[in-house]
C-alpha positions in Angstrom: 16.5 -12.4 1.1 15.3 -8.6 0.4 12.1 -9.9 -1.0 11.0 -12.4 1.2 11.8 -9.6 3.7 9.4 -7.3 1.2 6.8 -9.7 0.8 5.8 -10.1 4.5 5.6 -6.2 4.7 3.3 -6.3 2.2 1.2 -8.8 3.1 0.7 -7.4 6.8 -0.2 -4.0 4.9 -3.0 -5.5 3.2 -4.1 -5.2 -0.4 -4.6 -1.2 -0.8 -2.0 -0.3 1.4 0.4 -2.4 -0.1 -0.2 -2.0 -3.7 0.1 1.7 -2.3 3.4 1.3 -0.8 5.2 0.1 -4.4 3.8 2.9 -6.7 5.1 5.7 -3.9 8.6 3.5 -3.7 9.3 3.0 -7.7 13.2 2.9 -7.1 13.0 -0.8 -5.4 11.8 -2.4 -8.3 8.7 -4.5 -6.3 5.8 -6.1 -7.9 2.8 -8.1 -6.5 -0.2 -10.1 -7.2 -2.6 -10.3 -4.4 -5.2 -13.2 -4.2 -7.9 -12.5 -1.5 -11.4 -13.1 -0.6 -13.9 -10.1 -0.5 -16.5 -9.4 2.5 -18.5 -11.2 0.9 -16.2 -14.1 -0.1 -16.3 -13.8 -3.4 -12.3 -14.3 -4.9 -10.2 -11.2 -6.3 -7.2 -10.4 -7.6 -5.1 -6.9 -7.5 -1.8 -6.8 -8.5 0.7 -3.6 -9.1 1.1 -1.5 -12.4 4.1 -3.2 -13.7 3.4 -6.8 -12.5 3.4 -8.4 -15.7 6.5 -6.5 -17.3 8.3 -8.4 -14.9 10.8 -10.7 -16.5 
C-alpha cells in the first residue's frame, strides 16, 4: 500500500522533481523508472541512482 501511495506522488511531481524527491529522502528505500515523451515527442527514460540494485 505505501508504494502505490509513493508512486502517485511521484508521478504528479513529474520526472525531475520526482527523481529529486528520492535522492533528498534516501531512508524510504524508493526507486523509479520514468518512461515519458519529450517536447518534441521523442521517448526517454530517467530513472533513480539505485534503480537497478533493486532486488
Amino acid at each position: 500500500m505505501t508504494a502505490d501511495a509513493y508512486d502517485n506522488a511521484l508521478i504528479l511531481l513529474g520526472v525531475d522533481k520526482g527523481l529529486a524527491f528520492i535522492q533528498s529522502h534516501p531512508k524510504l528505500g524508493l526507486q523509479a523508472l520514468y518512461i515519458y515523451k519529450d517536447t518534441d515527442g521523442t521517448i526517454r527514460e530517467k530513472y533513480s541512482a539505485g534503480f537497478f540494485e533493486v532486488q
